[in-house]
Structure formats: C-alpha cells, structure tokens
C-alpha positions in Angstrom: -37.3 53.4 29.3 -37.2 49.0 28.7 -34.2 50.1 26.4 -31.9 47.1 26.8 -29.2 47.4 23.8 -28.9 49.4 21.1 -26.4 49.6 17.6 -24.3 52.0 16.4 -21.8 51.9 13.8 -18.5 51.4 14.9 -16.9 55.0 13.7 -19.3 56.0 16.4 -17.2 54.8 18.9 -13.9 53.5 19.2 -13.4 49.5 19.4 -10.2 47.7 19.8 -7.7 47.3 16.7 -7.8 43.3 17.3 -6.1 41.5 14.0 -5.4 37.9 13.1 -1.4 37.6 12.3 -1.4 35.2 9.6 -4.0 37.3 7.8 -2.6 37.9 4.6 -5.5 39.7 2.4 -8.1 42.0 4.7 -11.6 41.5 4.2 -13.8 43.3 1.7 -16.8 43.5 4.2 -18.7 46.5 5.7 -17.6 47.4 8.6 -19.4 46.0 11.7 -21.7 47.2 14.2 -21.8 47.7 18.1 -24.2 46.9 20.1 -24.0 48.4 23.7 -26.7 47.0 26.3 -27.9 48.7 29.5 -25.4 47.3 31.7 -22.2 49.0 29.5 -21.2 46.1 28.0 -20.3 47.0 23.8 -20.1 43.9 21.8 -18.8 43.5 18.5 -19.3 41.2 15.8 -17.1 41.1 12.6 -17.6 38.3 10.5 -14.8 37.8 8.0 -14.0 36.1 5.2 -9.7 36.1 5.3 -6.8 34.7 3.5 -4.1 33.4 5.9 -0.9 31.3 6.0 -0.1 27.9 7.0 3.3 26.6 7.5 2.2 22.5 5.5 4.5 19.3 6.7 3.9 17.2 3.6 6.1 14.8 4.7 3.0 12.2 5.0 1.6 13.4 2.2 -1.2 12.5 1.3 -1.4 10.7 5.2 -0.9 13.9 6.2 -2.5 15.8 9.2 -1.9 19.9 9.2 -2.5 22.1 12.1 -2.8 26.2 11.2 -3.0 28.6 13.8 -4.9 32.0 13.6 -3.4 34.3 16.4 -5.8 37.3 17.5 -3.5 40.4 19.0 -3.6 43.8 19.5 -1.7 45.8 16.2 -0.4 48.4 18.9 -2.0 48.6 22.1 -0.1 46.3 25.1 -1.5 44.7 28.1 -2.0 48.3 29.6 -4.6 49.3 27.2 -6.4 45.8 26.3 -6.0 42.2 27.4 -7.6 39.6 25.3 -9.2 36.0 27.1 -10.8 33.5 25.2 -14.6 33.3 25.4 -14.8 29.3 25.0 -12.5 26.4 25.7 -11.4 23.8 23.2 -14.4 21.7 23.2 -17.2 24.4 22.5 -14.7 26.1 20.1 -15.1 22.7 18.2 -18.6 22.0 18.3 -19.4 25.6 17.1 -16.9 25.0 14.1 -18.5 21.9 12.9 -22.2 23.2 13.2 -21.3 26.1 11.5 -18.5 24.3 8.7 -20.7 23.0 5.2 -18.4 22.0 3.2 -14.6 21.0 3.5 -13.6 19.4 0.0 -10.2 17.3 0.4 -9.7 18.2 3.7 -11.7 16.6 7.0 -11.8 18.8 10.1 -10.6 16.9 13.4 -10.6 19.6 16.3 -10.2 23.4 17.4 -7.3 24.1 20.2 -8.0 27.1 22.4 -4.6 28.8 23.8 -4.4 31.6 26.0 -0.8 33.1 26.1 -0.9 35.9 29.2 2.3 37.4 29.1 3.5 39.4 32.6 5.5 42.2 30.7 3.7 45.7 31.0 5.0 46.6 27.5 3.9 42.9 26.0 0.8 41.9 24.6 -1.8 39.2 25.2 -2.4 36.2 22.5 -5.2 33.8 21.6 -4.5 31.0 19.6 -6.7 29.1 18.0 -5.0 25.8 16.5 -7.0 24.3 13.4 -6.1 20.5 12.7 -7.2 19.2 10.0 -6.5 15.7 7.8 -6.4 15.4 4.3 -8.6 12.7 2.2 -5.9 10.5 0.5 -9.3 9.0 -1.0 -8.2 10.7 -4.5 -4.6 10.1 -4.3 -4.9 6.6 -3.6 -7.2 5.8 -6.7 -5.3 8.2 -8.8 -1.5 7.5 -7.9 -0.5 5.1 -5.6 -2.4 2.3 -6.9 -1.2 2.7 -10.5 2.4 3.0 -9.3 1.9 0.4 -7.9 0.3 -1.8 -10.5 2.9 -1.3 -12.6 5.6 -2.5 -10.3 2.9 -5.9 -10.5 3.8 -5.6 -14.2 7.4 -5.2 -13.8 7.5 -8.0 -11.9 5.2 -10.1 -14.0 7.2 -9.6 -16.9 9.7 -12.0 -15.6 7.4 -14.9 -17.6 8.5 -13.6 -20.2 10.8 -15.3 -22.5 14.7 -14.0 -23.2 15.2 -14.7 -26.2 13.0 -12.2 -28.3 13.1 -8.3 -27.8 9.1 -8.7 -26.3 10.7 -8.5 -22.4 12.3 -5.6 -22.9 10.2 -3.2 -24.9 7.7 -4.3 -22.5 10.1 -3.0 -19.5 10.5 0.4 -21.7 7.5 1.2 -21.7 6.3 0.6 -18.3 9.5 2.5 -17.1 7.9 5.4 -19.4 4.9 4.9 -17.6 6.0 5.6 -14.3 8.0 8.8 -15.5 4.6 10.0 -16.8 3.1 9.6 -13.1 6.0 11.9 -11.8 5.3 14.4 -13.8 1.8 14.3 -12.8 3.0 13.9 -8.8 5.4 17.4 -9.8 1.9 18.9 -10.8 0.0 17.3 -7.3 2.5 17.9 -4.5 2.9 21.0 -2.6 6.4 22.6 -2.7 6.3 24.4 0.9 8.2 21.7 2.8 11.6 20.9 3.9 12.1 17.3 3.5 11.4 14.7 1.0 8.0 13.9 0.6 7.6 9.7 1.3 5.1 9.8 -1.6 8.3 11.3 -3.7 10.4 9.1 -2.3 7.8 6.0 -2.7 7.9 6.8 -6.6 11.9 7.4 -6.9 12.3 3.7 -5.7 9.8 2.1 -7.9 11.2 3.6 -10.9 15.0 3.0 -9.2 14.0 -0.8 -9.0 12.1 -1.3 -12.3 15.6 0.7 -13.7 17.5 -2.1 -12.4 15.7 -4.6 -14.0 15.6 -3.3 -17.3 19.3 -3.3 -16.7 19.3 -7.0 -15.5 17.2 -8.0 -18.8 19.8 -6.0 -20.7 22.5 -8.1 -19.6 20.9 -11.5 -19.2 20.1 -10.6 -23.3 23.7 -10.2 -24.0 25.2 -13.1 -22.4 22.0 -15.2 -24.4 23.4 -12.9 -27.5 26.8 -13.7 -27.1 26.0 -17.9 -26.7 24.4 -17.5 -30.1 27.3 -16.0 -31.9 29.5 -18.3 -31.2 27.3 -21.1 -31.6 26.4 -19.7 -35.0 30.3 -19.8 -35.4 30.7 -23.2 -34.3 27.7 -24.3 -36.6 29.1 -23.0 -39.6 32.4 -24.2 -39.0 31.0 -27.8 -39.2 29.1 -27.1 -42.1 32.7 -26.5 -43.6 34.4 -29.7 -42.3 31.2 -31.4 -43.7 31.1 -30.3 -47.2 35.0 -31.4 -47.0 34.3 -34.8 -45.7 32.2 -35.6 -48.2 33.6 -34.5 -50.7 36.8 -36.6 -50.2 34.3 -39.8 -49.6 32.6 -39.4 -52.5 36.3 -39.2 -54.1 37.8 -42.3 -52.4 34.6 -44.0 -53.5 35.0 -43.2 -56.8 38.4 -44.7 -56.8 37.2 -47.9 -55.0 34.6 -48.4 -57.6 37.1 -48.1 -60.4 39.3 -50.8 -58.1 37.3 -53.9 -58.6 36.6 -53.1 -62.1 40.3 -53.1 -62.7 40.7 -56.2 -60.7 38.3 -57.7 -62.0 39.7 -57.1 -65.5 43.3 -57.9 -64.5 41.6 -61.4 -63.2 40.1 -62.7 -66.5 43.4 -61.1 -68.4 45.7 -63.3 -66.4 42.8 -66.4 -66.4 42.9 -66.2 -70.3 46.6 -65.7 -70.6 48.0 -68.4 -68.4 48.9 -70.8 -71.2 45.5 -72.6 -71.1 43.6 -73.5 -73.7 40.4 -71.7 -75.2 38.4 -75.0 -74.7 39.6 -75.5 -71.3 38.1 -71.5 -70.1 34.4 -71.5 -68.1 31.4 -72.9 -69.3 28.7 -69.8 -70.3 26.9 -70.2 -67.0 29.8 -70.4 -64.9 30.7 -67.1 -66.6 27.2 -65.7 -66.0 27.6 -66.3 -62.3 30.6 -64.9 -62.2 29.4 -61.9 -63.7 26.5 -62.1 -61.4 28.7 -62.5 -58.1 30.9 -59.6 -59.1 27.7 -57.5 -59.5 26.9 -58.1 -56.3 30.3 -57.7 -55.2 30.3 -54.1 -56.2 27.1 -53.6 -54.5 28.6 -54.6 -51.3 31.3 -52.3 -51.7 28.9 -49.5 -52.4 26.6 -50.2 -49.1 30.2 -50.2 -47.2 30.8 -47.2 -48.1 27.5 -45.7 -47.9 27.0 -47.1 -43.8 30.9 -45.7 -43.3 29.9 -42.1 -45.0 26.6 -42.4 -42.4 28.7 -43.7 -40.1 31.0 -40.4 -40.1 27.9 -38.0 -40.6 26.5 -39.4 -37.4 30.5 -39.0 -35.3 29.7 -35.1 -36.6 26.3 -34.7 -35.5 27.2 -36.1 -31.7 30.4 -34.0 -31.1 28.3 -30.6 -33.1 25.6 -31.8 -30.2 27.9 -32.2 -27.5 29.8 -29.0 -28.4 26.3 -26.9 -28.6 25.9 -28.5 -24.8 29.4 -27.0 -24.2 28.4 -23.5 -25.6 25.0 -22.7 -23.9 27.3 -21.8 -20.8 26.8 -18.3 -21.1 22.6 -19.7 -21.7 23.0 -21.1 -18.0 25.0 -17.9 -16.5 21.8 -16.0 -17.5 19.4 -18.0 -16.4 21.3 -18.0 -13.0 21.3 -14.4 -12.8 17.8 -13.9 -14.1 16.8 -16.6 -11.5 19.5 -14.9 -8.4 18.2 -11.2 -9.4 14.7 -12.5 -9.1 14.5 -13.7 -5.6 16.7 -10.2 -4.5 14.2 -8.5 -6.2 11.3 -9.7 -4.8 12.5 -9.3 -0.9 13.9 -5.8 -1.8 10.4 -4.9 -3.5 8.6 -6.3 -0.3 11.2 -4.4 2.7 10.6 -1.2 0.4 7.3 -1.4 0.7 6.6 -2.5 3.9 9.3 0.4 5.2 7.1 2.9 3.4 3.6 2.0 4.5 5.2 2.0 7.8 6.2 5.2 7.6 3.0 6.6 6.3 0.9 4.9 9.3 3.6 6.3 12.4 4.4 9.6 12.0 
C-alpha cells in the first residue's frame, strides 16, 4: 500500500534491555518509540539525559585532560540472544558530538573513541565503548590561583630590600605567609578529592608556603643575632659612660689641687723674698711687683689650658677605643648580613629548580 515505516510504542513490542554501566540516575523521559519499515528493520531511538561516573586523574590539575567512558551492554541477555556493533567509527562519532554539543563551560571537548569489545564466550556479552576525552580550561585557575601564589612569592622575595633592623620585614613576611594560607583554603574548596595522588597544584602551593616559612625563619634569626650585637653594645656604651663620669671627676679634682699649688707657691715665694733678712727698701719697685702679678696670672692660665688640652686629650683616648670597640662588637651585625646574603642566593636557585620542576611537570604528563 506505499507504506514504508510505521511507529508504535515500544510496550507494543519487545526491544532490547540495552543500558549504559556508569549510569547512575535513569532518565525521567517518556519512553521511546519504534519505528519498523517495510523491509523488517525496527529502530529505536531513546534520547537521554543521564547521570554517570568518571574515575578524574587530577594529578595535572588544572592541566588536566579526562577521558570517561560510557559502556552500552545488555542487563541480561548474552551473545546468544543480542550482539551489539557500533554504527559509526571514531571520526563520525566525533563530528556528530561537536555539531550537536552547545555549550561545555570549563571543560573543552577533544575527541570520541569508538571500541568494539566482541567477546567469543557463548555465555559473555558484547560491549561498546565509547571513550569521551575531554580538557579542562585552566583559564580561571590561572587568573585566580596560580598567579597570585605566585605574586606573593615576588613579594617574599622582594622583601629582602628591606632593612633588618626595625620590625617592618617581618610583619611584612607574616602577613604574606597569611596570605598564602588563605589561598589554600580556597584551593581545599577548588580541588576535586577523587584521586590518588597529590595533586601538583597542592604540591605547587605546599612549597611556596614551605619556602616563604623558611624565610620568615631566616629573618627571625638574622634579627636576633642584630638583637644580640645591640645589647651588648648598649652594655659596652654604658660602661664607658661610667669610666667617663669617673675620669672626670678625678681631673676636675687634681685640677683643683694644681690650682691651689701655685697659689701656695706663689705665697711661700714672696714669704721667703720678704723674710730673707733684706731690707724693706731694698724689695721691688711697684711695677716690677705689677708684672710679677701679671706674669703669675698668666702663669695660672697656662696651667689651666694644660689641663684643659690633657682632660680633651683623654676624652678623645675614650672616644677612639669606645669606636674601635663598637667595630669589634658589630660581629654578630656581619654574621647576619652573611647569612642574610648566603640564604639569599640558596633561595633564589631553590625558588627557580622548584619552579621550573613543576611547570615541567604540568606540560609532560
């Protein structure tokens, strides 16, 4: 009668009990139709929207490339009853996924992987396999994670300009330290927990915050040595404050008594001038005695510049050796510098192997 094909619902007749095995919800939707043509041929189609599983290696995460599998078999019937062949190879299989895929959010799809597994066993069952691979868009994680991990190990090690001897450098270590902890917790929130090894992102993050650890702990130290050369400098400083408040005191003392020396002299002179069994007529004239007077004036001046340039003279003895023994304590000053300077350089070409190790890693599988 021209009748080609025609559809009937499938209770109408019976249809193979063909499942996906990594299905894990079944699908809501009406049950198909079947369309039988005039040569006997019954076709069904079941479009499905289904839930499966996929074992994820996350160990190149977010480099990572994931292939998932969705097995069509038989629930009970073996090769006896049904055997299953693929329709179309690889290729075709991939073309028809892309012209029918719209959208695929963080993940890009590469290919489609047709497997036919025929087994020979009566009691066996047929298997098609159709292998998914897929790549993730690290676009996200890159901007949101990796960069800002690793701008704060640029910090970390930019913080080496800064100077020792306030508390700036390590405050400013603190809380860059803090900062990475924070990005953990958000990479805790980020990464996938189904795999069994470390992640390299994981273990990309564990050594920045290892290696900024170690050099908050380097700045602690190279702070305590500076700490400790100040304390006993401070020591040493007020210690020769001491011996030169007792200095000066006894030269102010031993001046006093060589200014009270000449005086006497000078008296003991004219006592033994007017007693010496002279007469009064025969003493100095009045301006003789006026430049004597005059020349023992400046006579005691004298005496009181010597001393003066001899208590300098000693003030000056003190200030060299305090010098030369504040040279002699900034040892522990020039033990940090040389570990700040040795822990430097090792940091920088551990920093740079780390790296390069790791985004060698991520690029070879």
């Amino acid at each position: 009668c021209g009748i080609e094909n025609i559809s009937l619902p499938s209770d109408k007749l019976w249809k193979p009990d063909i499942t996906i095995e990594e299905m894990t919800e079944t699908d809501k939707a009406p049950p198909p139709y079947l369309t039988i043509n005039n040569m006997g041929e019954v076709e069904v189609q079941d479009d499905q929207v289904l839930v499966s599983t996929c074992r994820m290696h996350i160990y190149q995460f977010p480099f990572d490339i994931q292939n998932c599998n969705l097995t069509f078999k038989s629930v009970a019937h073996t090769i006896r009853d049904i055997r299953l062949q693929p329709s179309d190879n690889s290729s075709e299989a991939t073309e028809w996924s892309r012209d029918l895929m719209r959208t695929q959010y963080e993940w890009l799809f590469m290919n489609m992987a047709v497997t036919y597994l025929n087994t020979s066993d009566r009691f066996g069952q047929d298997f098609v396999v159709y292998t998914i691979t897929m790549k993730r868009k690290p676009v996200l994680y890159i901007v949101n994670f990796l960069l800002p991990v690793l701008f704060f190990l640029c910090l970390d090690l930019s913080s080496f300009l800064i100077s020792d001897n306030g508390g700036e450098k390590l405050s400013f270590k603190v809380t860059v330290l803090l900062a990475v902890t924070v990005l953990q917790l958000i990479l805790n929130e980020i990464l996938p927990s189904s795999s069994n090894r470390i992640p390299l992102i994981a273990v990309y993050c564990i050594g920045i915050f290892a290696l900024m650890m170690l050099s908050l702990l380097e700045t602690i130290l190279v702070m305590y040595l500076m700490e400790k050369d100040s304390i006993s400098s401070d020591s040493k400083t007020e210690r020769d404050q001491n011996v030169r408040e007792d200095g000066s005191y006894q030269n102010n003392t031993n001046s006093h008594y060589c200014h009270k020396d000449p005086h006497k002299w000078i008296q003991d002179a004219r006592i033994y001038e007017a007693s010496s069994g002279e007469t009064p007529s025969e003493l100095l004239p009045e301006d003789k005695e006026g430049n004597g007077n005059r020349l023992t004036a400046q006579y005691l001046g004298l005496e009181k510049l010597s001393d003066e340039l001899k208590e300098m003279r000693k003030t000056l003895i003190l200030l060299l050796k305090s010098k030369k023994e504040e040279e002699k304590l900034g040892y522990w000053t020039g033990v940090a510098k040389k570990v700040n300077r040795v822990f430097l350089i090792l940091y920088l070409t551990v920093v740079s192997v780390f790296l390069v190790v790791i985004f060698s890693k991520w690029n070879n599988p």
